[in-house]
C-alpha atoms as one frame of an Amber mdcrd trajectory, in Angstrom:
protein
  97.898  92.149 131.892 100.006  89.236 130.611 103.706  90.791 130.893 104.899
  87.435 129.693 103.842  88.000 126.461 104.492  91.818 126.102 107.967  90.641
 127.254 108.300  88.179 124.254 106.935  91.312 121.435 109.112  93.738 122.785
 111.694  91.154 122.497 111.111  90.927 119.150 111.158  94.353 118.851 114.596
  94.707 119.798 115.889  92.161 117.653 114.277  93.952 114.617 115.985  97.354
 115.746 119.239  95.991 115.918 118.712  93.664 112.516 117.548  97.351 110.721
 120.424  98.930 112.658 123.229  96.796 111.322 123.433  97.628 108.052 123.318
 101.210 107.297 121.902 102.314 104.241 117.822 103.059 105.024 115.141 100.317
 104.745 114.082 100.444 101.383 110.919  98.850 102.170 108.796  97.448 105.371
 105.251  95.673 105.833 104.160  94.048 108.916 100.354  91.945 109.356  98.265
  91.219 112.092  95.194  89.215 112.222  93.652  89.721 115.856  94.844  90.113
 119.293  92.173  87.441 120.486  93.797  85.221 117.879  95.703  82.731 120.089
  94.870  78.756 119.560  96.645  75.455 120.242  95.002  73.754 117.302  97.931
  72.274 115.180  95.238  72.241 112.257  94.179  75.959 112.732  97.522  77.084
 112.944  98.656  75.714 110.253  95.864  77.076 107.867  96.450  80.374 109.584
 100.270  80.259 108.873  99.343  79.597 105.433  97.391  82.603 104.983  99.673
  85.010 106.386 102.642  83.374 104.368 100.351  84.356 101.198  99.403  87.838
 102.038 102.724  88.721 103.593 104.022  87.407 100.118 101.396  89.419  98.003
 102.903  92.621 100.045 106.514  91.998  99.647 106.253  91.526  96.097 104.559
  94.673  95.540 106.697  96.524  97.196 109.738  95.021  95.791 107.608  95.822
  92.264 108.024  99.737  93.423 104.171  99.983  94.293 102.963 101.866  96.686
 102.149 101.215 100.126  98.918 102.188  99.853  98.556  99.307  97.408  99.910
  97.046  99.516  97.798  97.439 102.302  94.966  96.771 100.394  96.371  93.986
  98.556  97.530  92.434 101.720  93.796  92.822 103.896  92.071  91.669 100.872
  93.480  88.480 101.038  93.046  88.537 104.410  89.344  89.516 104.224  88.984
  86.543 101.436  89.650  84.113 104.660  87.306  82.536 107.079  90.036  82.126
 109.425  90.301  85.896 110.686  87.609  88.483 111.968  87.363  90.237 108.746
  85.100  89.850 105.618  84.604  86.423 104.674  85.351  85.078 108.549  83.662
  88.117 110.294  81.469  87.429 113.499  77.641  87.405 113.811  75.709  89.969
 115.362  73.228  89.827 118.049  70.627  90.262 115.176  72.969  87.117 113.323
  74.151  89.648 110.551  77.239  90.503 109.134  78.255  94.319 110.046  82.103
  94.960 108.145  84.156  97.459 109.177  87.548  98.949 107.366  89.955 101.953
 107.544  92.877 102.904 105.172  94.626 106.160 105.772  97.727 107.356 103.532
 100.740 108.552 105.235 101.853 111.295 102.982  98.795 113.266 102.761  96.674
 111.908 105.321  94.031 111.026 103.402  91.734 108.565 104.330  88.735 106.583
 104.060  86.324 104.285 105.825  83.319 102.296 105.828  81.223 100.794 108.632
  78.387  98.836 109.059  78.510  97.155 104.999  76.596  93.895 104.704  77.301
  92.953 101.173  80.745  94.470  99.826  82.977  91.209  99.660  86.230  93.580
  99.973  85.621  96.549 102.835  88.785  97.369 102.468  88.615  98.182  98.842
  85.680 100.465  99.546  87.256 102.278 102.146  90.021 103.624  99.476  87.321
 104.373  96.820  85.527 106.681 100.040  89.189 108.159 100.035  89.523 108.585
  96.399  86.289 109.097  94.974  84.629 111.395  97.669  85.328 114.329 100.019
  83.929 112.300 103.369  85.972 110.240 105.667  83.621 107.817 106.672  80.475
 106.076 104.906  78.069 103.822 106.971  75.557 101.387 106.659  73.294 101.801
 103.833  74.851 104.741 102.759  78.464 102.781 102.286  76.499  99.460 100.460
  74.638 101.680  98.066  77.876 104.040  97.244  79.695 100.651  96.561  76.790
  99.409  93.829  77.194 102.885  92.311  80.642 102.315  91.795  80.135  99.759
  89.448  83.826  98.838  89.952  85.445  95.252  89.441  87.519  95.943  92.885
  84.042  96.333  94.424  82.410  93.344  94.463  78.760  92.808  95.494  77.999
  89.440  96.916  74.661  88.164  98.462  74.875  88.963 102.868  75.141  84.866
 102.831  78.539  84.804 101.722  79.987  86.248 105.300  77.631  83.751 106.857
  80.118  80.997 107.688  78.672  77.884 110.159  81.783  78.770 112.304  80.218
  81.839 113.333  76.868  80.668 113.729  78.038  78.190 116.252  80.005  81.246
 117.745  77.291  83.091 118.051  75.463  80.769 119.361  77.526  79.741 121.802
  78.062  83.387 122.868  74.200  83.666 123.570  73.927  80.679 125.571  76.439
  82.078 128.332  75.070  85.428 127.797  78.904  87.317 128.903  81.984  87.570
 126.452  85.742  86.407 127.440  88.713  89.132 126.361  89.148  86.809 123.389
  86.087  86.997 122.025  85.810  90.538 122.457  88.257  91.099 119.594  89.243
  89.568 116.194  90.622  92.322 113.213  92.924  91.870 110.859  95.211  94.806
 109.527  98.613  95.881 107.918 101.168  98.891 107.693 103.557  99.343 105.169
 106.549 101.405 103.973 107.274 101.695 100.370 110.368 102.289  98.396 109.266
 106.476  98.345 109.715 106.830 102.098 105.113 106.686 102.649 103.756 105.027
 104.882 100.231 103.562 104.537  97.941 101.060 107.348  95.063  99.935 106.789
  92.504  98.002 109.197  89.523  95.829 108.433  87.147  93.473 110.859  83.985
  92.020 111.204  83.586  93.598 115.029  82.689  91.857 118.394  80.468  88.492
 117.890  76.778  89.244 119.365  77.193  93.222 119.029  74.416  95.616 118.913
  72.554  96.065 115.665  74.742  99.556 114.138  77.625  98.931 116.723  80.933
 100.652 115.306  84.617 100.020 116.743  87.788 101.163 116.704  88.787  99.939
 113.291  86.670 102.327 111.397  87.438 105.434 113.335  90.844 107.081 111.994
  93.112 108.017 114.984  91.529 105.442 117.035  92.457 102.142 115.543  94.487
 103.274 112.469  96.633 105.990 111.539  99.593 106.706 109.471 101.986 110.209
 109.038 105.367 110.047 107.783 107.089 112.160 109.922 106.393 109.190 112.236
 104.582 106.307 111.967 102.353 104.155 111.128  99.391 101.997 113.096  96.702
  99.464 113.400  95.298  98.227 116.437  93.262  95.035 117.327  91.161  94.659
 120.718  88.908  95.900 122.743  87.518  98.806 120.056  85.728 100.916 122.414
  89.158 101.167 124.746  90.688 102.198 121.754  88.468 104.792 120.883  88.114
 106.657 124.325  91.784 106.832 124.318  92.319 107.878 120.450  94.930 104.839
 120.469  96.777 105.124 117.203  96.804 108.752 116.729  97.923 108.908 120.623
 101.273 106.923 119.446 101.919 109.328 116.658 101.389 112.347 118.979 103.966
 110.497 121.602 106.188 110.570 118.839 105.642 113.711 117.536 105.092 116.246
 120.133 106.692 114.329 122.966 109.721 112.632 120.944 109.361 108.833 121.904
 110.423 106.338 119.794 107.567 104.341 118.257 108.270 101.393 120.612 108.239
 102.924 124.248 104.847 104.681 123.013 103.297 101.383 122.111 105.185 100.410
 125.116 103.765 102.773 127.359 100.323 102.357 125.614  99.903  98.633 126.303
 100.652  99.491 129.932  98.691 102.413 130.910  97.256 101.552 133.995  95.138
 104.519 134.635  93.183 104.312 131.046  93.681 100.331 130.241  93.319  98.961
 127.427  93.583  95.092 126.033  94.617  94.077 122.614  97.651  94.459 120.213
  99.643  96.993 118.171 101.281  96.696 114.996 103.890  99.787 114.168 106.501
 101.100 111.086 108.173 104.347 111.892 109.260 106.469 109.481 112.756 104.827
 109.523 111.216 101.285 108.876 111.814 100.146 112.316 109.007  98.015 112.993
 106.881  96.571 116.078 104.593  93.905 117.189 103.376  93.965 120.727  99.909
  92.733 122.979  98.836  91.762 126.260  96.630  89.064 125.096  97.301  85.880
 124.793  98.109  85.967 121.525  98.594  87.601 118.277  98.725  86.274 114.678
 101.376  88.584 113.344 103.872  88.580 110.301 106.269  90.972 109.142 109.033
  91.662 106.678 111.312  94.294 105.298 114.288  94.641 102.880 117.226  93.991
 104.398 115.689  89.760 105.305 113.965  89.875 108.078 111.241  87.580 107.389
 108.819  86.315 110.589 105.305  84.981 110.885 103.810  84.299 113.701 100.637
  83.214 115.248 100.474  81.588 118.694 101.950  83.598 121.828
């Protein structure tokens, strides 16, 4: 594990805490971004264009929270933009699989009722994240897959929902990826995970995340992660937090990551950052990636063990940070 650079989150961490902590009337409003734990680059180029993206959809969220929206509307407003990028694991910039297919995956869970709703496994639905909150809206199931999730999305004949050709997530990026991938026939930590995802607190105390991701480059044919799975990569309650989590999926889902952070807090009374804390370093069930958090008092966190995270975040009283080398 990389302590260096869970050193430098939880440093961040602090300083948040103490920014939130200085004034004293409650956080009206919170949002904090990640796009991938696997995310880390010295291109000044890529940077850049990644900066500029998470400047926009950290903007989109702010001002609809500021516009008394909800934060279940944020989230979605916020991963669609981030979806609509070829420069993050998600939609638009999602990886190949070993078939050279584009497999989308996408979770959004609300925080005040616990509702939720998730696809996996949609080839030609330009926004999964959309379609997950229509599955949470629209339906009494959780979780659509597959063919199941494409066909419920033509159905909905919704202008939200838009149908492209499979094509569109075919970007010559991720063909080269992929084909790099095959010729060395083993995957690096890095390449093992790419998502993209947001929480948010709005103005009426609820808490919404959401998570969306194209999965792990060269994965089996029907492969589902983390992302997907509520409790595993995403979950939100507002007696405590909020979650989404970017790595190594199937770590995440033997160890029921996020909702394991909300039952630290819960039953066990941690604060949301020792249980991400404590998370990131369990060294009897491991686990490599990154963790974005808002607790119920609009404290919020950032921390990985990677080598880097793309990350932004924001909340009412100025704090304003994006982020996305180490």
């Amino acid at each position: 594990m990389k302590q260096l650079e869970l050193v430098m989150a939880l440093s961040l961490m602090v300083f948040f805490g103490a920014l939130a902590m200085a004034n004293g009337k409650q956080t009206e409003y919170a949002i904090v971004i990640h796009g991938g734990a696997g995310s880390a680059t010295t291109d000044p180029v890529v940077i850049a264009a990644r900066q500029a993206v998470l400047e926009k959809a950290l903007g989109m969220g702010i001002a609809t929270l500021e516009a008394g929206d909800t934060s279940l509307d944020a989230v979605e407003k916020v991963i669609r933009i981030l979806e609509d990028s070829p420069l993050f694991n998600a939609g638009r910039g999602g990886v190949l699989t070993a078939k050279g297919t584009n497999e989308l995956d996408a979770t959004i869970m609300n925080g005040k009722t616990r509702a939720c709703g998730a696809v996996g496994g949609v080839t030609k639905v330009k926004n999964p994240i959309s379609l997950a909150r229509k599955v949470m809206i629209e339906t009494r199931h959780v979780l659509l897959v597959a063919e199941g999730a494409d066909v419920f999305a033509t159905d909905l004949d919704d202008p939200m929902i838009e149908i492209v050709e499979p094509e569109y997530f075919r970007t010559e990026k991720q063909v080269e990826r992929l084909r790099r991938i095959r010729e060395k026939e083993q995957l690096s930590d890095r390449e093992k995970m790419g998502t993209v995802g947001c929480v948010a607190l709005d103005k009426y105390g609820n808490i919404a995340a959401g998570t969306s991701t194209g999965g792990l480059v060269n994965k089996k044919h029907g492969r589902l992660g983390d992302s997907p799975i509520i409790g595993a990569g995403t979950y939100a309650d507002n007696t405590t937090c909020g979650i989404s989590c970017t790595g190594v999926g199937e770590d995440f889902i033997r160890n029921a990551i996020a909702y394991d952070i909300h039952a630290r807090m819960r039953y066990g009374k941690q604060k949301m950052e020792s249980a991400v804390k404590d998370v990131l370093n369990n060294e009897k069930h491991p686990i490599v990636g990154g963790i974005i958090g808002i607790d119920h008092r609009g404290f919020i966190t950032m921390q990985f063990n990677t080598g880097g995270m793309a990350r932004a975040a924001a909340d009412s009283k100025g704090l304003h940070l994006i982020e996305v080398g180490k």
